[in-house]
C-alpha positions in Angstrom: 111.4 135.0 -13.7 112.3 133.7 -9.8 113.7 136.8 -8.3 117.1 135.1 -7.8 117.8 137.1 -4.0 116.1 138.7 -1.0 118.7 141.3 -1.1 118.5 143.3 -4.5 121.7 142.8 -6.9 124.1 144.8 -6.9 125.4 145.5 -10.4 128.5 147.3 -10.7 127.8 150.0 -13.9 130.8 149.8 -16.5 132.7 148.6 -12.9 133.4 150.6 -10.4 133.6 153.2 -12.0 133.0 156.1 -9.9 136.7 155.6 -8.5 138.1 154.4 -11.9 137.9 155.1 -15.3 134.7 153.0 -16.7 135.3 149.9 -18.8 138.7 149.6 -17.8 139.5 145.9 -16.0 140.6 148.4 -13.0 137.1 149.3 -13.2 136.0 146.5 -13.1 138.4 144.3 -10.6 137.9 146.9 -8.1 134.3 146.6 -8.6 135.2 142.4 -7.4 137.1 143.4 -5.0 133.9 145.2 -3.8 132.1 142.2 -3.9 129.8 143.2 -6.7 127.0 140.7 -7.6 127.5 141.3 -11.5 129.9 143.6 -13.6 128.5 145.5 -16.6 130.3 145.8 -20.0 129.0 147.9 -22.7 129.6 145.8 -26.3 130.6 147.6 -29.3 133.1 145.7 -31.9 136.0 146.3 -34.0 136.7 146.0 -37.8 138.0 142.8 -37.3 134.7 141.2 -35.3 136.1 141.4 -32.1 134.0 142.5 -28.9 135.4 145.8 -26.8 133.9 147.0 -23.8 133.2 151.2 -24.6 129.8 152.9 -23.4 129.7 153.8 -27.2 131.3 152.8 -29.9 132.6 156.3 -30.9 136.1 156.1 -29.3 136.2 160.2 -29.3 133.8 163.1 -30.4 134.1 166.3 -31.1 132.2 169.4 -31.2 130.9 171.5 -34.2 133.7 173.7 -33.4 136.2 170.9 -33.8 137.1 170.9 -29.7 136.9 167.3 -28.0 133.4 166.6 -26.3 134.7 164.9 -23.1 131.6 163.6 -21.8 131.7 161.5 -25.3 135.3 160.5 -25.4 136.9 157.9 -23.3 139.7 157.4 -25.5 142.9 159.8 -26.4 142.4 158.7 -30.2 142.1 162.0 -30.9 145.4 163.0 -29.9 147.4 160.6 -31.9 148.5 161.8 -35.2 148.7 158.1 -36.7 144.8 158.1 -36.7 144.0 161.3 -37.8 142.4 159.8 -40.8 139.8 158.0 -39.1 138.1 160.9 -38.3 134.2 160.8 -39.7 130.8 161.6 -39.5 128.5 158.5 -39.0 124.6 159.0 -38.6 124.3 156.5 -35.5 120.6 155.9 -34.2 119.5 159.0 -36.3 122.1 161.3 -34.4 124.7 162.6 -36.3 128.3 162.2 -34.6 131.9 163.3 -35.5 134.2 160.9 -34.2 136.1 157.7 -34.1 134.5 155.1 -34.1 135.4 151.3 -33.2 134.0 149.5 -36.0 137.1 151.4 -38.4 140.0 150.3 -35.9 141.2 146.5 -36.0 142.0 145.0 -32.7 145.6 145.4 -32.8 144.8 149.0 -33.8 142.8 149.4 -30.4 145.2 148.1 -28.3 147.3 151.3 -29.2 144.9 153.4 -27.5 144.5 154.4 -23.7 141.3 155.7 -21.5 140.7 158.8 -20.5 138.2 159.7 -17.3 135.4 160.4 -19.1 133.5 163.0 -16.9 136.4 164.9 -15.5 134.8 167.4 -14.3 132.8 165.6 -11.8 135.4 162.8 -11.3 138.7 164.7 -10.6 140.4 162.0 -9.1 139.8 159.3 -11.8 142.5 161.8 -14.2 145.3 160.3 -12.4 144.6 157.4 -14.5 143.9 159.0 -17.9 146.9 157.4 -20.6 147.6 154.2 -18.4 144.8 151.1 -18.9 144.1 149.9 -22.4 140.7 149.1 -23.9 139.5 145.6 -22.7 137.8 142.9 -24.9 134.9 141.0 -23.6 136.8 138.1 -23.1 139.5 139.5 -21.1 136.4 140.7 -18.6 135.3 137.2 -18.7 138.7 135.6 -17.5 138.9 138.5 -14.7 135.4 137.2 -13.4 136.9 133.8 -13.8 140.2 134.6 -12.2 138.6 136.0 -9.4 136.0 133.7 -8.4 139.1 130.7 -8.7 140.9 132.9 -6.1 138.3 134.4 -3.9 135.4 131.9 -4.1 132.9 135.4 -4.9 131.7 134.1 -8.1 131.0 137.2 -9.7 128.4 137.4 -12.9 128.6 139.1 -16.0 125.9 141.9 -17.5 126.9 142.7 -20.8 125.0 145.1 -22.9 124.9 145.0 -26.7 125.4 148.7 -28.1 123.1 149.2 -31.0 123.3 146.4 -32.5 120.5 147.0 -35.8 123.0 149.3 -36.6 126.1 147.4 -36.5 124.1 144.7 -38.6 122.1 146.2 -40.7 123.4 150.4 -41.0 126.7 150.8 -39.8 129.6 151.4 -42.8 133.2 151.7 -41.7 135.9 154.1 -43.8 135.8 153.0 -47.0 132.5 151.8 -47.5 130.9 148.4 -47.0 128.2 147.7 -44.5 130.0 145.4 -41.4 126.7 143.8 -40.9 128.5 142.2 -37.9 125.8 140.6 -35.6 126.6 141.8 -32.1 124.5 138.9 -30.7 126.2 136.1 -32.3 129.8 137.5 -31.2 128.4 137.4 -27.4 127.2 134.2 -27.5 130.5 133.2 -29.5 132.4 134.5 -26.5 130.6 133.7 -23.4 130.9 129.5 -25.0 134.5 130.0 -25.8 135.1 131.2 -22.2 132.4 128.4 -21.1 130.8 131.1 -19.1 126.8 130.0 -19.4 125.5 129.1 -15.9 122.7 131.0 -16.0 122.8 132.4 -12.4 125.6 134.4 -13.7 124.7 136.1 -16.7 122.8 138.3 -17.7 122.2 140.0 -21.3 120.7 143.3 -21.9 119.4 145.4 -24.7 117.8 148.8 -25.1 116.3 147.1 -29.0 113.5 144.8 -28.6 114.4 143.5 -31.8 117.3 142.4 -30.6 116.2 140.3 -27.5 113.6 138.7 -29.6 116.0 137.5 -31.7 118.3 136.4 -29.3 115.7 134.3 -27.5 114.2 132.4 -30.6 117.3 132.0 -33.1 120.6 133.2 -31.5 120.7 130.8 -28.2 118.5 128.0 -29.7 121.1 127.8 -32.3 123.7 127.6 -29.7 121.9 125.4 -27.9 121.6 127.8 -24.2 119.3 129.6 -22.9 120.2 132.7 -20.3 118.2 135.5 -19.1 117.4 138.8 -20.8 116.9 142.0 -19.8 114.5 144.5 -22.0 116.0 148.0 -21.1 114.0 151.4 -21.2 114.7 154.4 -20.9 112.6 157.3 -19.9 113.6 159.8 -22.4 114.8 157.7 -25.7 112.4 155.2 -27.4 114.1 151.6 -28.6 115.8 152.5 -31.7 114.4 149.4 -33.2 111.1 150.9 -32.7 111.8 154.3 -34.2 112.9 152.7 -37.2 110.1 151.0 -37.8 107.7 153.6 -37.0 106.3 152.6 -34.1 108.3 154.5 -31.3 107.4 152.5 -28.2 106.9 154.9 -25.4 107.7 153.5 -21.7 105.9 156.5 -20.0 103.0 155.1 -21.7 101.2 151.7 -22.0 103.3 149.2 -20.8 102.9 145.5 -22.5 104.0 143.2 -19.7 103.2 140.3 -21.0 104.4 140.5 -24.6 107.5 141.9 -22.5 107.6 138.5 -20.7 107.7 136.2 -23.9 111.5 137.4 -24.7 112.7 138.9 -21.2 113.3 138.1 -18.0 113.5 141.1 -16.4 113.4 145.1 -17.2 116.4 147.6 -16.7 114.2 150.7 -16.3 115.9 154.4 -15.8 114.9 155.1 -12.3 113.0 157.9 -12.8 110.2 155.0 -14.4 110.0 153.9 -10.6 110.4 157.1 -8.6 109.4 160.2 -10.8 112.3 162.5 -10.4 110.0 165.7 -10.6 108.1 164.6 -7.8 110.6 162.8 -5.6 110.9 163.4 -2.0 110.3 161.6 1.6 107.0 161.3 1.2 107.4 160.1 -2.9 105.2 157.8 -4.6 106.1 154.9 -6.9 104.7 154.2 -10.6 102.8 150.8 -10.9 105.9 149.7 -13.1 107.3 147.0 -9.9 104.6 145.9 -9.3 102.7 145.3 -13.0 106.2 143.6 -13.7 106.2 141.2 -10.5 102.9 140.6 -11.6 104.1 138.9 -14.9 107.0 137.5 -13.6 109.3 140.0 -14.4 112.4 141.6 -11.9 113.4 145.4 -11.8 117.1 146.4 -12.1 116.9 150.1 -11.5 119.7 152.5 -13.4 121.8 153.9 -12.7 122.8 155.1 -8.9 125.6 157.1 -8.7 126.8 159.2 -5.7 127.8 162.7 -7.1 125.0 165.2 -5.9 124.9 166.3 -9.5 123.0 162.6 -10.0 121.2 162.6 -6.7 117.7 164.0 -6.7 117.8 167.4 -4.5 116.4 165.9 -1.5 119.7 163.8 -0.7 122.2 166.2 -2.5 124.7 167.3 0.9 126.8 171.0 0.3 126.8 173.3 -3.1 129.5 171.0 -4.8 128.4 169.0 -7.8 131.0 166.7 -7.4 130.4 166.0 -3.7 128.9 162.9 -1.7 125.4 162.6 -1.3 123.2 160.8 0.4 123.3 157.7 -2.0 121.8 155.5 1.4 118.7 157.6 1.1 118.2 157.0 -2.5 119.2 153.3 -2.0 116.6 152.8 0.7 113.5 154.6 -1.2 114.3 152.3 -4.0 114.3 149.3 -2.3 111.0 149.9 -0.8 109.8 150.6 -4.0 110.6 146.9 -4.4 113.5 147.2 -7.0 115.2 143.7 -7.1 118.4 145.3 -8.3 120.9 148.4 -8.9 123.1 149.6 -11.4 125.6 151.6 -9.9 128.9 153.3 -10.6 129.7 152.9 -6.4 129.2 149.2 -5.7 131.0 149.7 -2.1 128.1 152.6 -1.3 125.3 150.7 -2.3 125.9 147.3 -0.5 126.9 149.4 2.4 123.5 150.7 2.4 122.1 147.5 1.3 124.1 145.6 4.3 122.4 148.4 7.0 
Protein backbone atom coordinates (compact mmCIF):
# COMPACT_ATOMS: atom_id res chain seq x y z
CA UNK A 1 0.00 0.00 0.00
CA UNK A 2 1.14 3.95 -0.81
CA UNK A 3 2.10 5.14 2.55
CA UNK A 4 -0.76 7.71 2.57
CA UNK A 5 1.59 10.71 4.59
CA UNK A 6 5.19 11.91 5.25
CA UNK A 7 4.16 12.55 8.74
CA UNK A 8 3.16 9.21 10.47
CA UNK A 9 -0.77 9.03 11.45
CA UNK A 10 -1.73 9.73 14.31
CA UNK A 11 -4.44 7.34 15.64
CA UNK A 12 -6.26 8.28 18.56
CA UNK A 13 -6.56 4.59 20.74
CA UNK A 14 -10.31 3.98 21.88
CA UNK A 15 -10.09 8.27 21.63
CA UNK A 16 -8.45 10.16 23.72
CA UNK A 17 -8.48 8.35 26.17
CA UNK A 18 -5.74 9.06 28.47
CA UNK A 19 -7.95 12.19 29.63
CA UNK A 20 -11.31 10.42 29.26
CA UNK A 21 -12.81 7.37 29.81
CA UNK A 22 -12.04 5.08 26.55
CA UNK A 23 -14.87 4.37 23.99
CA UNK A 24 -16.89 7.05 25.33
CA UNK A 25 -17.84 9.79 22.26
CA UNK A 26 -15.99 12.19 25.00
CA UNK A 27 -13.23 10.11 24.28
CA UNK A 28 -13.39 10.29 21.21
CA UNK A 29 -14.60 14.06 20.34
CA UNK A 30 -11.89 15.27 22.38
CA UNK A 31 -9.61 13.09 20.49
CA UNK A 32 -11.10 15.56 17.18
CA UNK A 33 -10.80 18.30 18.87
CA UNK A 34 -7.11 17.15 19.07
CA UNK A 35 -6.94 16.96 15.51
CA UNK A 36 -6.45 13.16 15.48
CA UNK A 37 -5.79 11.63 11.95
CA UNK A 38 -8.21 8.47 12.83
CA UNK A 39 -10.33 7.45 15.95
CA UNK A 40 -10.27 3.83 17.06
CA UNK A 41 -13.39 1.87 18.18
CA UNK A 42 -13.17 -1.58 19.51
CA UNK A 43 -16.42 -3.74 17.94
CA UNK A 44 -18.24 -6.14 19.98
CA UNK A 45 -22.24 -6.49 19.47
CA UNK A 46 -25.28 -6.92 21.32
CA UNK A 47 -28.09 -9.61 21.35
CA UNK A 48 -29.93 -7.74 19.14
CA UNK A 49 -27.06 -7.40 16.17
CA UNK A 50 -26.15 -4.05 16.98
CA UNK A 51 -22.35 -2.76 16.99
CA UNK A 52 -20.98 -1.19 20.51
CA UNK A 53 -17.76 0.26 20.95
CA UNK A 54 -16.10 -1.72 24.32
CA UNK A 55 -12.30 -2.97 24.29
CA UNK A 56 -14.08 -6.34 25.12
CA UNK A 57 -17.13 -7.49 25.01
CA UNK A 58 -17.28 -8.50 28.74
CA UNK A 59 -19.04 -5.34 30.07
CA UNK A 60 -17.58 -6.27 33.75
CA UNK A 61 -15.38 -9.12 35.30
CA UNK A 62 -14.78 -10.37 38.35
CA UNK A 63 -12.33 -12.17 40.28
CA UNK A 64 -12.24 -15.77 41.56
CA UNK A 65 -13.08 -14.27 44.86
CA UNK A 66 -16.14 -12.59 43.44
CA UNK A 67 -14.51 -8.78 43.80
CA UNK A 68 -14.73 -6.66 40.47
CA UNK A 69 -11.45 -6.80 38.21
CA UNK A 70 -11.27 -3.09 37.25
CA UNK A 71 -8.71 -3.33 34.66
CA UNK A 72 -11.52 -5.59 32.87
CA UNK A 73 -14.65 -3.58 33.63
CA UNK A 74 -15.58 -0.49 31.96
CA UNK A 75 -19.09 -0.65 32.78
CA UNK A 76 -21.02 -0.38 36.41
CA UNK A 77 -23.24 -3.47 35.20
CA UNK A 78 -22.16 -4.99 38.03
CA UNK A 79 -23.65 -2.75 40.38
CA UNK A 80 -27.16 -2.82 39.16
CA UNK A 81 -29.42 -5.26 40.75
CA UNK A 82 -31.77 -5.54 37.56
CA UNK A 83 -28.95 -7.50 35.84
CA UNK A 84 -27.74 -9.64 38.37
CA UNK A 85 -28.80 -12.46 36.37
CA UNK A 86 -26.61 -12.00 33.57
CA UNK A 87 -23.85 -12.88 35.43
CA UNK A 88 -21.80 -16.06 33.52
CA UNK A 89 -18.92 -17.79 32.78
CA UNK A 90 -18.05 -17.80 29.02
CA UNK A 91 -14.83 -19.63 27.64
CA UNK A 92 -13.76 -16.56 25.32
CA UNK A 93 -10.52 -17.28 23.09
CA UNK A 94 -9.76 -20.37 25.34
CA UNK A 95 -9.74 -18.02 28.53
CA UNK A 96 -12.20 -18.54 30.89
CA UNK A 97 -14.01 -15.19 32.13
CA UNK A 98 -16.75 -14.36 34.75
CA UNK A 99 -18.67 -11.49 33.56
CA UNK A 100 -21.18 -9.66 31.56
CA UNK A 101 -20.95 -9.86 28.48
CA UNK A 102 -22.55 -7.79 25.49
CA UNK A 103 -23.78 -10.29 23.37
CA UNK A 104 -26.68 -11.25 26.43
CA UNK A 105 -27.84 -7.43 26.70
CA UNK A 106 -30.18 -5.92 23.86
CA UNK A 107 -29.46 -2.42 22.81
CA UNK A 108 -31.98 -0.75 24.79
CA UNK A 109 -30.66 -2.88 27.64
CA UNK A 110 -27.10 -1.19 27.08
CA UNK A 111 -28.21 2.07 26.96
CA UNK A 112 -29.07 1.63 30.75
CA UNK A 113 -25.53 1.28 31.50
CA UNK A 114 -22.69 3.97 32.20
CA UNK A 115 -18.67 3.82 31.90
CA UNK A 116 -16.49 3.62 34.40
CA UNK A 117 -12.51 4.79 34.07
CA UNK A 118 -11.19 1.64 33.46
CA UNK A 119 -7.55 1.85 34.90
CA UNK A 120 -8.19 4.02 37.94
CA UNK A 121 -5.35 3.61 39.42
CA UNK A 122 -3.19 5.03 36.86
CA UNK A 123 -5.87 7.49 35.51
CA UNK A 124 -7.23 9.30 38.68
CA UNK A 125 -8.62 12.05 37.06
CA UNK A 126 -10.70 10.21 34.38
CA UNK A 127 -13.13 8.97 37.80
CA UNK A 128 -14.68 12.25 37.68
CA UNK A 129 -16.45 10.83 34.83
CA UNK A 130 -17.27 7.37 35.99
CA UNK A 131 -21.62 7.04 35.90
CA UNK A 132 -22.06 9.97 33.39
CA UNK A 133 -21.41 8.86 29.33
CA UNK A 134 -23.36 5.91 27.96
CA UNK A 135 -21.99 3.19 25.83
CA UNK A 136 -21.72 4.36 22.12
CA UNK A 137 -22.77 2.35 18.98
CA UNK A 138 -20.58 2.40 16.00
CA UNK A 139 -22.80 4.48 14.15
CA UNK A 140 -23.08 7.17 16.65
CA UNK A 141 -18.98 7.33 16.25
CA UNK A 142 -19.54 7.51 12.65
CA UNK A 143 -21.90 10.65 12.75
CA UNK A 144 -19.40 12.34 15.39
CA UNK A 145 -16.60 12.04 12.64
CA UNK A 146 -19.17 13.23 10.24
CA UNK A 147 -20.42 16.11 12.43
CA UNK A 148 -17.14 17.16 12.93
CA UNK A 149 -15.54 17.27 9.70
CA UNK A 150 -19.06 19.33 8.42
CA UNK A 151 -18.13 21.81 11.12
CA UNK A 152 -14.40 21.97 11.30
CA UNK A 153 -13.29 20.86 7.80
CA UNK A 154 -10.60 18.16 9.77
CA UNK A 155 -12.02 15.22 8.12
CA UNK A 156 -11.25 12.73 10.63
CA UNK A 157 -11.13 8.76 9.76
CA UNK A 158 -12.40 5.88 11.37
CA UNK A 159 -10.19 2.59 12.65
CA UNK A 160 -12.47 0.16 13.89
CA UNK A 161 -11.38 -3.13 15.21
CA UNK A 162 -13.50 -6.22 15.09
CA UNK A 163 -13.27 -8.01 18.70
CA UNK A 164 -13.07 -11.72 18.10
CA UNK A 165 -15.12 -12.15 15.71
CA UNK A 166 -14.70 -16.48 15.10
CA UNK A 167 -16.12 -16.40 18.30
CA UNK A 168 -19.05 -14.25 17.89
CA UNK A 169 -19.73 -16.40 14.62
CA UNK A 170 -18.94 -19.55 15.11
CA UNK A 171 -18.51 -20.11 19.48
CA UNK A 172 -20.12 -17.52 21.28
CA UNK A 173 -23.71 -18.62 23.13
CA UNK A 174 -25.63 -16.00 25.05
CA UNK A 175 -27.84 -16.93 28.41
CA UNK A 176 -30.06 -19.30 27.36
CA UNK A 177 -28.37 -21.16 24.81
CA UNK A 178 -28.18 -20.74 21.07
CA UNK A 179 -24.98 -19.89 19.20
CA UNK A 180 -25.41 -15.82 17.99
CA UNK A 181 -23.30 -16.71 15.07
CA UNK A 182 -23.48 -12.95 14.37
CA UNK A 183 -20.86 -12.10 11.69
CA UNK A 184 -18.98 -9.09 13.10
CA UNK A 185 -17.70 -8.26 9.54
CA UNK A 186 -20.97 -8.07 7.84
CA UNK A 187 -22.53 -5.63 10.63
CA UNK A 188 -19.31 -3.19 9.94
CA UNK A 189 -19.65 -3.10 6.48
CA UNK A 190 -23.59 -2.80 7.09
CA UNK A 191 -22.80 0.27 9.05
CA UNK A 192 -20.09 2.12 7.52
CA UNK A 193 -22.70 2.01 3.89
CA UNK A 194 -25.65 3.00 5.97
CA UNK A 195 -23.57 6.02 7.24
CA UNK A 196 -22.01 6.25 3.54
CA UNK A 197 -18.69 6.37 5.23
CA UNK A 198 -16.34 4.41 2.45
CA UNK A 199 -13.71 6.80 1.05
CA UNK A 200 -11.05 4.81 1.46
CA UNK A 201 -8.58 7.52 2.78
CA UNK A 202 -10.61 7.40 5.83
CA UNK A 203 -11.07 4.05 6.94
CA UNK A 204 -9.36 1.68 8.11
CA UNK A 205 -10.34 -2.01 9.32
CA UNK A 206 -8.37 -4.04 11.74
CA UNK A 207 -8.13 -7.50 13.05
CA UNK A 208 -5.95 -9.44 15.34
CA UNK A 209 -7.73 -13.08 13.18
CA UNK A 210 -6.22 -13.61 9.92
CA UNK A 211 -9.22 -15.49 9.21
CA UNK A 212 -11.13 -12.72 9.48
CA UNK A 213 -9.34 -10.23 7.06
CA UNK A 214 -9.19 -12.93 4.49
CA UNK A 215 -12.64 -13.13 4.53
CA UNK A 216 -13.36 -9.66 4.56
CA UNK A 217 -11.16 -9.04 1.50
CA UNK A 218 -12.50 -11.87 -0.83
CA UNK A 219 -16.38 -12.23 0.14
CA UNK A 220 -17.47 -9.54 2.75
CA UNK A 221 -16.57 -6.25 0.56
CA UNK A 222 -16.90 -7.87 -2.91
CA UNK A 223 -20.30 -8.69 -1.92
CA UNK A 224 -20.77 -5.10 -0.98
CA UNK A 225 -19.27 -4.04 -3.80
CA UNK A 226 -16.06 -1.68 -1.82
CA UNK A 227 -12.97 -2.26 -1.17
CA UNK A 228 -10.96 -0.39 1.95
CA UNK A 229 -7.78 -1.09 3.58
CA UNK A 230 -7.01 -3.73 6.21
CA UNK A 231 -4.80 -3.90 8.78
CA UNK A 232 -3.39 -7.58 9.97
CA UNK A 233 -2.62 -6.90 13.75
CA UNK A 234 0.04 -8.89 15.95
CA UNK A 235 0.77 -9.03 18.92
CA UNK A 236 3.98 -9.89 20.54
CA UNK A 237 2.76 -12.06 23.32
CA UNK A 238 -0.74 -13.68 21.97
CA UNK A 239 -0.93 -15.74 18.74
CA UNK A 240 -4.18 -14.97 16.30
CA UNK A 241 -6.87 -16.87 17.85
CA UNK A 242 -7.81 -18.12 14.51
CA UNK A 243 -4.54 -19.69 14.30
CA UNK A 244 -4.67 -21.38 17.71
CA UNK A 245 -7.79 -22.93 16.78
CA UNK A 246 -6.61 -24.42 14.08
CA UNK A 247 -3.54 -25.64 15.28
CA UNK A 248 -1.14 -23.69 13.76
CA UNK A 249 -0.36 -20.86 16.25
CA UNK A 250 1.28 -18.25 14.05
CA UNK A 251 4.17 -16.83 15.99
CA UNK A 252 5.17 -12.95 15.06
CA UNK A 253 8.54 -13.21 16.89
CA UNK A 254 9.21 -15.77 14.41
CA UNK A 255 9.05 -16.14 10.58
CA UNK A 256 7.28 -13.43 9.20
CA UNK A 257 5.24 -14.23 5.74
CA UNK A 258 5.09 -10.75 4.14
CA UNK A 259 3.92 -11.49 1.24
CA UNK A 260 1.10 -13.95 1.96
CA UNK A 261 0.49 -10.90 4.53
CA UNK A 262 0.18 -8.53 1.53
CA UNK A 263 -2.55 -10.64 -0.47
CA UNK A 264 -5.33 -9.65 2.37
CA UNK A 265 -3.72 -6.49 4.20
CA UNK A 266 -2.59 -3.34 3.65
CA UNK A 267 -0.75 -2.70 6.44
CA UNK A 268 0.32 -4.31 9.99
CA UNK A 269 -0.64 -2.94 13.56
CA UNK A 270 2.37 -4.57 15.37
CA UNK A 271 2.79 -4.20 19.40
CA UNK A 272 5.79 -1.91 19.49
CA UNK A 273 7.94 -4.04 21.22
CA UNK A 274 7.96 -6.08 17.40
CA UNK A 275 9.91 -2.80 16.24
CA UNK A 276 11.90 -1.74 19.27
CA UNK A 277 12.53 -4.78 21.61
CA UNK A 278 11.54 -3.50 24.94
CA UNK A 279 14.29 -5.68 26.87
CA UNK A 280 16.79 -4.03 24.99
CA UNK A 281 15.60 -0.55 24.45
CA UNK A 282 17.68 2.45 25.07
CA UNK A 283 19.44 5.55 23.17
CA UNK A 284 21.47 3.62 21.41
CA UNK A 285 18.46 0.80 20.57
CA UNK A 286 18.25 -1.17 17.53
CA UNK A 287 15.24 -1.95 15.40
CA UNK A 288 13.88 -5.51 14.16
CA UNK A 289 13.87 -5.94 10.28
CA UNK A 290 9.86 -5.90 10.72
CA UNK A 291 9.67 -1.93 8.92
CA UNK A 292 11.58 -2.55 6.64
CA UNK A 293 10.66 -6.40 5.38
CA UNK A 294 7.02 -4.75 5.38
CA UNK A 295 7.97 -1.51 3.20
CA UNK A 296 9.56 -3.95 1.22
CA UNK A 297 6.20 -5.68 0.30
CA UNK A 298 4.26 -2.74 0.25
CA UNK A 299 3.09 -2.86 3.54
CA UNK A 300 2.82 0.31 6.34
CA UNK A 301 3.53 0.00 10.17
CA UNK A 302 1.02 1.47 12.72
CA UNK A 303 2.91 0.96 15.98
CA UNK A 304 0.65 0.22 19.41
CA UNK A 305 0.02 1.57 21.55
CA UNK A 306 1.84 4.90 23.04
CA UNK A 307 0.67 6.06 26.07
CA UNK A 308 2.31 8.56 28.43
CA UNK A 309 2.07 7.13 32.06
CA UNK A 310 5.72 6.09 32.96
CA UNK A 311 4.21 2.74 33.96
CA UNK A 312 3.91 2.27 29.80
CA UNK A 313 7.05 4.07 28.98
CA UNK A 314 10.20 1.89 28.73
CA UNK A 315 12.67 3.00 31.80
CA UNK A 316 14.80 5.08 29.77
CA UNK A 317 12.10 7.95 29.34
CA UNK A 318 10.10 7.21 32.56
CA UNK A 319 10.56 10.97 34.67
CA UNK A 320 10.06 10.65 38.88
CA UNK A 321 9.00 7.26 41.02
CA UNK A 322 5.25 7.85 40.20
CA UNK A 323 3.60 5.31 37.96
CA UNK A 324 1.04 7.49 37.08
CA UNK A 325 3.34 10.45 36.03
CA UNK A 326 4.38 12.10 32.61
CA UNK A 327 7.05 10.73 30.76
CA UNK A 328 8.97 11.36 28.15
CA UNK A 329 6.38 10.20 25.50
CA UNK A 330 8.58 12.76 22.84
CA UNK A 331 11.47 10.46 23.29
CA UNK A 332 9.56 7.36 22.60
CA UNK A 333 7.79 9.13 19.74
CA UNK A 334 11.07 10.21 18.04
CA UNK A 335 12.84 6.58 18.38
CA UNK A 336 9.84 5.30 16.70
CA UNK A 337 9.69 7.43 13.94
CA UNK A 338 13.25 6.80 13.03
CA UNK A 339 12.50 3.39 13.17
CA UNK A 340 10.34 4.32 10.19
CA UNK A 341 6.88 3.64 11.74
CA UNK A 342 4.24 5.28 9.46
CA UNK A 343 1.82 5.51 12.30
CA UNK A 344 0.81 5.48 16.19
CA UNK A 345 -1.83 4.36 18.24
CA UNK A 346 -2.05 6.41 21.13
CA UNK A 347 -4.26 7.04 24.13
CA UNK A 348 -2.61 11.05 24.06
CA UNK A 349 -3.19 12.19 20.53
CA UNK A 350 -2.32 16.02 21.74
CA UNK A 351 1.39 14.46 23.05
CA UNK A 352 2.17 12.71 20.11
CA UNK A 353 1.45 15.26 17.29
CA UNK A 354 3.19 17.68 19.58
CA UNK A 355 6.15 15.60 19.22
CA UNK A 356 5.37 14.77 15.75
CA UNK A 357 4.87 18.71 14.89
CA UNK A 358 8.69 19.38 16.59
Amino acid sequence: MKRRALRPLVIAHRGASAYRPEHTLAAYQLALDMRADFVEPDLVATRDGVLICRHENALAVLREDGSVDREWTSTDVFSRPGFATRLCTKIIDGQTIRGWFSEDFSLAEIRQLRCLERIPHLRPGNTRWDGEFAIPTFAEVLALVRAHADRTGHAAGVYPETKHPSWFRTEGHFLGGGTIGLDLSELLIRDLQAAAFLDPSRVFIQSFEIGNLQDLKSRVMPAAGIDLPLIQLMSARHPPWDSVRAGRAVDWQGHIDFEALARHASGLGVERNLVLPRDSLDPAGKPTTLVAAAHAHGLDVHVWTLRGENHFLPAPYRRGESPDGAGDLAAEVHELRVAGVDGFFTDNPDRVKAALDA
